[in-house]
N, C-alpha and C positions, 0 to 999 in steps of 0.2 A: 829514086823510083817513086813513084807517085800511089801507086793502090790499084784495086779492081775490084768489081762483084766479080763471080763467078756461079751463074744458076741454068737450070733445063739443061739443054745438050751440053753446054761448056761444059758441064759440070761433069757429064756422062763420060768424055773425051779426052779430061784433065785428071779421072781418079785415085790414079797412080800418081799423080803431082802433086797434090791436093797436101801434104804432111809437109814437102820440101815449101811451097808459096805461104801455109799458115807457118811454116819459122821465116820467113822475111818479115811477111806481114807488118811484127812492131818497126822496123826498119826503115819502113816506107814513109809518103806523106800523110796519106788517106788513110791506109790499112787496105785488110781484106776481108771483105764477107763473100762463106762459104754457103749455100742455100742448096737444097734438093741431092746432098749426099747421103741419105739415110742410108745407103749402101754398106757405106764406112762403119755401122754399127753393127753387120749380120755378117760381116765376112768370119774368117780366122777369131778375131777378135774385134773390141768395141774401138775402133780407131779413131773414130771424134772424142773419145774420155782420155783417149793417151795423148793426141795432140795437144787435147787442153791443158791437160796435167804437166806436161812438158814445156809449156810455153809460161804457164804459171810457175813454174820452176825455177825459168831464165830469168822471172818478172817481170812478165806481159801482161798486162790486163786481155781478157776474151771471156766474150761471152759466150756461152754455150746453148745450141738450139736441138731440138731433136732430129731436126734435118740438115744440120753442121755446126757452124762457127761467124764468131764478127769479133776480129781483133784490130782495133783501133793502129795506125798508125802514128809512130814517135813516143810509142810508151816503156823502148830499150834504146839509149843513146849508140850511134856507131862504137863506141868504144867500149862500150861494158852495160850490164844491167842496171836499171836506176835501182841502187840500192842505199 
């Protein structure tokens, strides 16, 4: 898989998807940056700080924006966490 942005209407469109594509993300070639989900912060609960925290977790590099995410691509090998 290669990567993708995701911002404005994608982003309105995909917001239920948005947790499943930031865990590929490190997977990919590119990565994926998340833009314009501020959303993700006012539901239930703060869900751009639990993506991050979980992807940190597996040992992904991401950075964290107020209005989502940008997690580089190839920073978990197919096989396991670079640990």
């Amino acid at each position: 898989m290669k990567g993708c942005k995701i911002r404005g209407g994608d982003t309105a469109a995909l917001i239920d998807e948005i947790p499943i594509l930031a865990a590929i993300a490190p997977y990919t070639a590119e990565g994926i940056e998340i833009r314009d989900a501020g959303e993700l912060r006012v539901k239930e609960s703060d869900r751009i700080t639990s993506i991050v925290g979980n992807l940190r977790a597996m040992g992904a590099e991401v950075e964290e924006f107020p209005d989502g995410l940008r997690v580089p691509g190839g920073t978990i090998s197919a096989r396991g966490a670079n640990r």
